[in-house]
N, C-alpha and C positions, 0 to 999 in steps of 0.2 A: 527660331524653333528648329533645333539642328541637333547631330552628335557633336559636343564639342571636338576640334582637333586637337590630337597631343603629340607629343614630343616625348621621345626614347630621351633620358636625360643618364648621364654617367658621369658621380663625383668622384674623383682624385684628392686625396690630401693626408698631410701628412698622420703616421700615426697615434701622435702627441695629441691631434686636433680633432680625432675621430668623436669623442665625446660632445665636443662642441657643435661640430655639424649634424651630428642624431638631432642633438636638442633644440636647434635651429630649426630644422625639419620639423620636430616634432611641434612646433610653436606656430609654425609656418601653416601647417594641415593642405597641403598641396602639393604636395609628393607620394603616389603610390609605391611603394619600397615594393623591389620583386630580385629575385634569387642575382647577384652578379655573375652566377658563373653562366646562367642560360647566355646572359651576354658578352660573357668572355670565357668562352670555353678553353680559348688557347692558354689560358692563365692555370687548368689545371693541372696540381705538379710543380707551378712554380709558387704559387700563391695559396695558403689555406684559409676555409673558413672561417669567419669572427667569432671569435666564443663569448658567450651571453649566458648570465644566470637571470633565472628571475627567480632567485628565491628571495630577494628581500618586498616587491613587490607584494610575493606571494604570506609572506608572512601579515604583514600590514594588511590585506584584504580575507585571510583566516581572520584575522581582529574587529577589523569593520564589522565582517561577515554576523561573528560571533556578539556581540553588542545589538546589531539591528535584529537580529533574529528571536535574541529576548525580548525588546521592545517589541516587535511584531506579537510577541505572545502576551505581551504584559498589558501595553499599552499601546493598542493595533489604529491605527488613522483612519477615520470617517472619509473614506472618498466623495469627491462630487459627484456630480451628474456628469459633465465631462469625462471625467477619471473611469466612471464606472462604464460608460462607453466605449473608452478606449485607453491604454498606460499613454501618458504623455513623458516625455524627456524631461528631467530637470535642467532649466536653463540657471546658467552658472555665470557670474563675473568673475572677470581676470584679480579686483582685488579680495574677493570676498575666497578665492582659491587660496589666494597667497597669504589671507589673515588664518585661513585655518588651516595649512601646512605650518606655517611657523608661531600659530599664536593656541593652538590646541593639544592638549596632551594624551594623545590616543592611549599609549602605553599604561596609564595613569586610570583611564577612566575602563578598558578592557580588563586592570588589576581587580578594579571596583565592581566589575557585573560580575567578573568570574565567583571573585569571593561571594558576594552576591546569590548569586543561581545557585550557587554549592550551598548555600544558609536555606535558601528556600527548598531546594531537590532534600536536603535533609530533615527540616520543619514537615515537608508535604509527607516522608516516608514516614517520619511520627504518625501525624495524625492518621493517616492511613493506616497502620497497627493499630491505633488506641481505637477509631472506630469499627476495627476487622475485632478486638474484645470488646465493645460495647455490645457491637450486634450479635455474636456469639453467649453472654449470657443474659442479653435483655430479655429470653425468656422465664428467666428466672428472678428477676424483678421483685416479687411478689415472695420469693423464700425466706423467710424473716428467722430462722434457724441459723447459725453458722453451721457452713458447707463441712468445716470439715470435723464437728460434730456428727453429721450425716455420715462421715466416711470412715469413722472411725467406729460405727457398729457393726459388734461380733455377731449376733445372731440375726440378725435383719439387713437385708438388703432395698433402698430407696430407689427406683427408677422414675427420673422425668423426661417426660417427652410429649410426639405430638401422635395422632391418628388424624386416618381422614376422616369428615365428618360423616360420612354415611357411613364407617366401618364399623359407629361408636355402638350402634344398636347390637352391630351381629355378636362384637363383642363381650357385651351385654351375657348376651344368650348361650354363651358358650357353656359344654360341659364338663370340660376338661383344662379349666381354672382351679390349681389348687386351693384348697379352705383356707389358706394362709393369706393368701393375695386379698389385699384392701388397696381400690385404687378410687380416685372421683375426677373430673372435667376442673379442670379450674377456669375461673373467670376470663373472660375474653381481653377485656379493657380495665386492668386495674392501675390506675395513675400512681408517676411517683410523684415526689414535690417536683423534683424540676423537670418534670414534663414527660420523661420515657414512659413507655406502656409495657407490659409484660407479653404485647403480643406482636412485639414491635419487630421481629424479624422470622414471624412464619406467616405459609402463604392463608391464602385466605378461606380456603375450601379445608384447612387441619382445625383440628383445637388440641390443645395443649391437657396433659391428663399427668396424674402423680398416681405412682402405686408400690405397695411395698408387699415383702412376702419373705417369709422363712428364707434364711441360709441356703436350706435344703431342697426349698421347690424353687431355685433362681433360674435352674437351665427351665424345668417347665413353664415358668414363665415368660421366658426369653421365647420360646416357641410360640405360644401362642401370639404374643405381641407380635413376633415378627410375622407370622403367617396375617396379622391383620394389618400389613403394612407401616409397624410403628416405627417411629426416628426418633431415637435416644437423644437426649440434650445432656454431654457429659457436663460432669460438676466438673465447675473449676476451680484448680486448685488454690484457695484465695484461705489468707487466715481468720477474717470473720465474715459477715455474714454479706451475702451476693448484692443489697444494697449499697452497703460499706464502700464496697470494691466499685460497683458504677457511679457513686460520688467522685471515687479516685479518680479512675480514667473521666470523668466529663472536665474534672477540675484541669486534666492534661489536654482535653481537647480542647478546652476554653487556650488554655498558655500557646498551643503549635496554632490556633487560630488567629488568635493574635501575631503573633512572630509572621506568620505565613504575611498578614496584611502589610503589617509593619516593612517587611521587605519590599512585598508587593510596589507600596507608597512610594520607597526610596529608587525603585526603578524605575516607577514611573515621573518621577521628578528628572532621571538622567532623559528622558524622550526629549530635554531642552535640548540636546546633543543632537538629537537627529537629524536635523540639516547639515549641520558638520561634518558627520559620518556619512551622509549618502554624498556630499563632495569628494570626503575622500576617497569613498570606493569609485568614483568616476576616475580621481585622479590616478590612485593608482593602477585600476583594470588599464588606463591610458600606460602608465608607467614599466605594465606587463606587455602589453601589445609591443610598446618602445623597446623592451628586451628583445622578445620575439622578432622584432623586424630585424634589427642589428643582425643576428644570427643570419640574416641572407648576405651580411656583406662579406667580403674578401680581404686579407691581409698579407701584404707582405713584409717581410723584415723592418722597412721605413714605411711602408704607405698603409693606405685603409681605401676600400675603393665600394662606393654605394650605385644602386644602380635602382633606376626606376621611372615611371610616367608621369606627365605632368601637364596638366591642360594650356595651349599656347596662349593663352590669357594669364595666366600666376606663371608664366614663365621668367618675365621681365623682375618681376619682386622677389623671386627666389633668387635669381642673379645678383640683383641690389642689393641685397642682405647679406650673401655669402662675400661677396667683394666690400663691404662695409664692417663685418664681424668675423671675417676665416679670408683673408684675405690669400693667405698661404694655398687654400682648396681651388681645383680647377673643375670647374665645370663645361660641359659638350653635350649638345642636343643634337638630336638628330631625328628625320620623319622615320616611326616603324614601317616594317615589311609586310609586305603583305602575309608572309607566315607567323606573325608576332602574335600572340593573344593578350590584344590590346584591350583593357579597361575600359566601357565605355559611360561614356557621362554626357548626359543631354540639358540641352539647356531650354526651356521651354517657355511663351508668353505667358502672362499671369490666367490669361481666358484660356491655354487649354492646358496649365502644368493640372488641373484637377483628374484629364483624361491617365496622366503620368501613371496612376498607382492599378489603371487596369495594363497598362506594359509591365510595371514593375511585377507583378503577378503570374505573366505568362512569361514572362525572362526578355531581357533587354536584346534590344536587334545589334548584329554585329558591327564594328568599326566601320567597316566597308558599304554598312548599308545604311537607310535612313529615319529617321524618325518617324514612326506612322502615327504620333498623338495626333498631328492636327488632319487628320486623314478617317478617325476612328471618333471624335467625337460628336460629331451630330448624328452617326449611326447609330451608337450607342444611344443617345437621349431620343431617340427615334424612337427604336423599339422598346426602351424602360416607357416613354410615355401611351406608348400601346400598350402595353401589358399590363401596365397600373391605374392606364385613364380614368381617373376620378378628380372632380373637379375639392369636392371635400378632404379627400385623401392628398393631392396636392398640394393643395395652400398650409394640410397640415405640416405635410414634408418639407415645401418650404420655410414658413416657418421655423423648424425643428433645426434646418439646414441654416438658415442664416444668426440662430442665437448661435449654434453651436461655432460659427465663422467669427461671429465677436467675440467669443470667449476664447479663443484657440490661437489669434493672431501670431502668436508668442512661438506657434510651435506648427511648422512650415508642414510636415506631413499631416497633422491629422488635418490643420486648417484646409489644405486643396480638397482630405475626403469631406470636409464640410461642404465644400465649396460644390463637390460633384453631386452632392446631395441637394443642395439649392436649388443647380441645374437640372436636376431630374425632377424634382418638387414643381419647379414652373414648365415642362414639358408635360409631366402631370397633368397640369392645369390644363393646360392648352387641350391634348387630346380630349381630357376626360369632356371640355366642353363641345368640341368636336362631335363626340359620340354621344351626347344629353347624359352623362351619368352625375348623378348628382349627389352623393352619398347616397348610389344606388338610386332606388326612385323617389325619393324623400321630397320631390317635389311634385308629387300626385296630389289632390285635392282633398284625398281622403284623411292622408296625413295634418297636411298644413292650412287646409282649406282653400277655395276656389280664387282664382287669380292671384297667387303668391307670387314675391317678388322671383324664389328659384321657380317656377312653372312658368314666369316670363322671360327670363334670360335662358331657361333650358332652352324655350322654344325659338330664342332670337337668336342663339350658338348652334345648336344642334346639325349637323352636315350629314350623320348616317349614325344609324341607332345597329351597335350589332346583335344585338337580340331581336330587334325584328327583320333584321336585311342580314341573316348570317354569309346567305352566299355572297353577295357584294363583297362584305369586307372578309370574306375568303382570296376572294380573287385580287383584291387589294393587297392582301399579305403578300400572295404568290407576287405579286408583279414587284412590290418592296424587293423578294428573294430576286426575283430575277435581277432588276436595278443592282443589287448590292455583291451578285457576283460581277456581271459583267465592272462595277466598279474596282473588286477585288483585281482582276484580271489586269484592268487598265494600271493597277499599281505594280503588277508584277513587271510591267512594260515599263514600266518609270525607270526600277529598281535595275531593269538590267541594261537600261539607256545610261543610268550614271554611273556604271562600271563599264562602258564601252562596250558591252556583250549586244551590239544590233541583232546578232542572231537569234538569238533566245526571245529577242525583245518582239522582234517578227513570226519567226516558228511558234513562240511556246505562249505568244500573247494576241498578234492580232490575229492569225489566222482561228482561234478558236473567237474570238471579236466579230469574226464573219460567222463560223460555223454554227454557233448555238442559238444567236436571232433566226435566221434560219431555219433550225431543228424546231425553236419556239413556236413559227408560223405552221409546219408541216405540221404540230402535232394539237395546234389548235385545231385546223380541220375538222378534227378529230368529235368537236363538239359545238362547234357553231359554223358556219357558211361562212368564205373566205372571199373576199373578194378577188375577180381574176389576177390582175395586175399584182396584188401583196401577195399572192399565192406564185405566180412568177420569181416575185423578188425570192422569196423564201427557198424557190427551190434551187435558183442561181446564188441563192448564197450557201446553202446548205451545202450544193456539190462542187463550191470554186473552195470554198473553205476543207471541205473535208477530203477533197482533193491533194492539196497542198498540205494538211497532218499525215496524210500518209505518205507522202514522199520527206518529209523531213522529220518527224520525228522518232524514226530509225536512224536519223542519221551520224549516230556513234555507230554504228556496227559496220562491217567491211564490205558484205557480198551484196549485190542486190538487191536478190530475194531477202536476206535476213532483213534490210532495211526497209522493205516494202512490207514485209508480216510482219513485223514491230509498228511500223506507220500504222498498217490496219487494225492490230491489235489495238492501240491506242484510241482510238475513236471509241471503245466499248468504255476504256477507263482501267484496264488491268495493269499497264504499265503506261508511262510516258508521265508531262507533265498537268495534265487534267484528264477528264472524258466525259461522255455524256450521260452515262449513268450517273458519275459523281456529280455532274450539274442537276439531272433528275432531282436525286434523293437531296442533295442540298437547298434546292428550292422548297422541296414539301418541307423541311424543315421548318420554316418562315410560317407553317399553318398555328406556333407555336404563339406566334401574336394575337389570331384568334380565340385557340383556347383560351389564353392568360388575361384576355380582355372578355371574355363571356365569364371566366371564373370568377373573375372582381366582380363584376356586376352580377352575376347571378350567390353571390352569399351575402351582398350588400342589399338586395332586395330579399331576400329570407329575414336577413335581421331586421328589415322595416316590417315584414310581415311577422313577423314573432310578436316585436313590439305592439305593432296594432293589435293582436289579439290581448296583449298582457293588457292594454288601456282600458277594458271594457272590464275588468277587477274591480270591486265595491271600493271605495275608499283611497286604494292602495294604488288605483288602476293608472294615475297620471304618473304617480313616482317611478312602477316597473316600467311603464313605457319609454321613459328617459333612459332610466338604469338600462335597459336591453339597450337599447340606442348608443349609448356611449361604450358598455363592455361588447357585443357586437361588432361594433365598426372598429375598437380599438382592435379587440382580433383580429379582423378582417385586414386592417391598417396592415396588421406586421407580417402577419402569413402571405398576403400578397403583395406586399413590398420585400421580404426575402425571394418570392415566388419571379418577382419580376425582375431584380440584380441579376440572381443567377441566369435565366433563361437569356437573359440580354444579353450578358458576359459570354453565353454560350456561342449564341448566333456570331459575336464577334471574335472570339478564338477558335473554333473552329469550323463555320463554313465561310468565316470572313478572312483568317488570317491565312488557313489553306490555302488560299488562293495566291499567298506572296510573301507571308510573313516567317520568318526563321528566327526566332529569339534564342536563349541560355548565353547571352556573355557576361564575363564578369563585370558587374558593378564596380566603379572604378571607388576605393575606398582609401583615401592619402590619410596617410599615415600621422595621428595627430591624438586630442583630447576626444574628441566625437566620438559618440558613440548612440546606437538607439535609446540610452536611459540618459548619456547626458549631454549638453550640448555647453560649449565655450562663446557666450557669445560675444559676436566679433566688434572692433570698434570700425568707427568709418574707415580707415586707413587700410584696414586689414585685407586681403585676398579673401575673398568666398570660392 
């Protein structure tokens, strides 16, 4: 459980062979490709950079792109319950790559969508017109005249349209409707054969009215309609009569409906493709990155020179291969510098690689320094099972956590978050029995009846109830907080013991080791009666310690006095490497296990009290009771299972990792097929 060590690695080889050794590398997945000239600067001026296209690449994965993206629309995949969870990687064989690079016709079948999508994008823009004229003169349905009969009277002008229905009255009553105008309401719902209705595209508070009037009174008619808010429905220009014409266009909606499906069918038969294509876009994004790295190497006239990291475990197999396949390339390792910004890659036992993905989160610790997974995980399931403690809520998490372990084996990161979900599931457990919570109080008598098996195990597990003893497990938390600095601190002392810094290791770690036991004792006082003797201790540690921060942690600055008002500043916490405020306020933080354990438990007894009250319902009263019980608790479940990741993730990046922890280094990423969506998997022989 370590950062792996690696190795500054620099290939030499001929120009001729450059091809060769990329694709060795690239097969190999154990090499971090990084800029050669950082490493041979002298070389600039004699040596230029490799030129690299990726447009062919880039072509081929526009193609994929373009094919999966229709599928997606066309014919989208049911995800599982895993999937929906979380994206897992497609795991990929070495032959099942190689049958569909050479045994698949991407060109062929990208000819076949495109035509494809262009048949349909034109079918869909049909029917879309033919129903943009259907619904434009479906209210004229019912016109059984030809339109342009209508349109062709000299002395009479026809107007159809809608009003609102409250206008129809005032309408009615108007007095200044010419004598010419003859208009009436037409039927709401008159069916045709094949099913449109005449009122089949106005809203539903209009009705539709016909009126007609002299030549001569068409503007004064036009006025009054409009003043009662009327909507002309213009006649369309059609040669016989407005039925006619909506047999037409359905007979055209029927044909692009068809065609639409018909396409439809034949895409969604190519979906047989889809594993082929989502191979390929592994292969080639792998194929793009391959370009992209080249461009860091360097050439000259004869040579090609790669330069990069490489963990000292795949070192020996990198060698073997290149001296077996590029016998001509020279390779030379070397340990990096301390100024090098080295890649880092840890290796971790299988019980704590689950803690891995809360480092991977807050950024990897540097080259120099150490892996704090197995330092962080029983803190971590410490405070998740205080914050979550429920004995019902656990076993469900566990549970949850160990199918999702067997289903996932396949695929290494999500399976450890399964795994960190087990762990927290039965940490769960444990607390929740600890504190009697028992899906809330669901083991009262009132509920399950007198002497139940949960009212007997509450009472045989039970060590402290935080609902009825809040200040106990108040001062539990606080002392948790205290434990889990002073343990932060002792790591910061680790941390600078294995880079030879005793100073830091002394100054910046045990003397605050003495100071703030100490401060703790002084400020107990404060609220209960101390005994003489630990009241001694306390104040000889508080002044040999706080003593010794003011003399050394100024001890960058030059004059005496600056060093000694830097030392004393430092004890408040403004400057230096801790203080006592900041130990203050990071303890009260830790009351944060209380809250999150009275929150669980106090909405998990509301939902038994809801329930209990739904029970006493005629009839209905046993089934609400369950119903509440089950959608309750599953609430509860998730609200305070987000509630308790986050706050636990809190306590441990930041009043845990404050204390010692500096992460942001690069992940060390060699250069290969891998990728987050796909993975190459390896045979036994292979380098991991």
């Amino acid at each position: 459980m370590a950062i792996d060590r690696m190795k500054k690695i620099s290939i030499v080889c001929p120009l001729h062979s450059a091809d060769r050794v990329n694709r060795l590398l690239f097969d190999l997945r154990a090499v971090e490709i990084v800029d050669a000239f950082d490493t041979h600067s002298e070389a600039r001026g004699a040596l230029t950079r490799h030129v690299a296209s990726t447009e062919e690449p880039e072509q081929h994965l526009n193609k994929v792109h373009y094919v999966l993206s229709l599928l997606d629309e066309i014919a989208p995949i049911q995800k599982s319950f895993i999937e929906g969870l979380t994206p897992l990687p497609m795991l990929v064989e070495q032959k099942e790559l190689d049958a569909d690079m050479h045994g698949f016709s991407l060109d062929a079948l990208y000819e076949e969508a495109r035509a494809l999508d262009d048949a349909r994008k034109s079918a869909e823009r049909g029917l879309t017109e033919v129903r943009g004229q259907l619904d434009a003169i479906a209210p004229l349905a019912d016109v059984t005249v030809h339109v342009a009969d209508l349109m062709r009277l000299k002395h009479t002008r026809v107007f159809f349209g809608t009003l609102p229905i409250r206008q129809v009255d005032a309408f009615k009553t108007r007095a200044d409707l010419p004598k010419s105008l003859a208009w009436e309401k037409l039927p709401a719902h008159k069916l045709e054969s094949n099913g449109r209705t005449a009122q089949a595209a106005i809203k539903s508070d209009r009705v539709r009215i016909v009126a007609a009037c002299l030549i001569e009174d068409v503007a004064a008619v036009q006025r009054a309609l409009a003043s009662e808010q009327f909507e002309e429905i213009p006649l369309p220009d059609v040669p016989g009569s407005v039925r006619d014409r909506i047999r037409e266009l359905e007979a055209d909606q029927a044909s692009f409906v068809e065609e639409v499906e018909r396409i439809r069918r034949r895409i969604k038969e190519m979906a047989a493709h889809r594993r082929a294509l989502q191979v390929l876009d592994g292969y080639w994004a792998g194929a793009r990155r391959a370009q992209q790295a080249k461009s860091s190497a360097i050439d000259g006239r004869w040579v090609h020179v790669i330069t990069g990291y490489c963990r000292n475990r795949d070192l020996p197999t990198v060698q073997s291969v290149l001296r077996k396949d590029v016998p001509e390339a020279d390779l030379t390792a070397e340990d990096p510098q301390p100024s090098d910004a080295v890649p880092v890659s840890i290796t971790s036992g299988p019980n704590v690689r689950p803690i891995q993905m809360l480092i991977n989160l807050f950024g990897l610790p540097p080259y120099a320094s150490f892996d704090p997974s197995p330092f962080i995980i029983i803190n971590f399931l410490l405070f998740f099972g205080i914050c979550f403690g429920d004995v019902g809520y656990g076993l469900a998490l566990t549970t949850l956590g160990f199918y999702v372990t067997r289903k996932t084996r396949a695929y290494e990161g999500v399976n450890n978050f399964a795994k960190l979900l087990l762990y927290a599931g039965i940490s769960t457990t444990i607390f929740g029995a600890l504190m009697g919570s028992w899906l809330g109080d669901l083991y009262k008598p009132e509920y399950l009846g007198e002497g139940n098996l949960l009212l007997r195990l509450k009472d045989s597990m039970m060590v402290l109830d935080p609902l009825a003893d809040p200040v106990t497990m108040l001062l539990l938390a606080l002392g948790i907080g205290m434990l889990n600095q002073f343990y932060g601190i002792g790591l910061k002392m680790y941390g600078a013991l294995r880079t030879g810094d005793k100073a830091s290791a002394v100054f910046d770690g045990l003397l605050w080791l003495i100071t703030l036991p100490g401060m703790v004792i002084l400020v107990g006082t404060l609220f209960a009666p101390v005994p003489g003797p630990v009241l001694t201790a306390g104040l000889s540690l508080f002044f040999i310690g706080a003593l010794g921060l003011i003399l050394t942690q100024g001890r960058d600055q030059r004059g005496l006095f600056s060093r000694l008002g830097i030392g004393t500043v430092s004890l408040y916490g403004i400057v230096g490497s801790y203080g006592c405020t900041a130990f203050i306020g990071d303890v009260l933080s830790y009351c944060r296990l209380l809250a999150l354990a009275l929150t669980t438990s106090i909405v998990a007894l509301t939902v038994n009290l809801i329930a209990d009250l739904m029970r006493d319902a005629p009839v209905v009263g046993p089934v609400l009771f369950v119903l509440v019980l089950v959608l309750g608790h599953t609430f509860n479940f998730a609200i305070s299972l987000l509630g308790a990741f986050v706050h636990a993730m809190r306590l441990i990046f930041v009043e845990f990792f404050g204390r010692f922890y500096e992460g942001g280094a690069k992940p060390f990423t060699p250069f290969g097929f891998d990728s987050p969506s796909h993975v190459l998997k390896r045979s036994a022989n292979t380098t991991s």
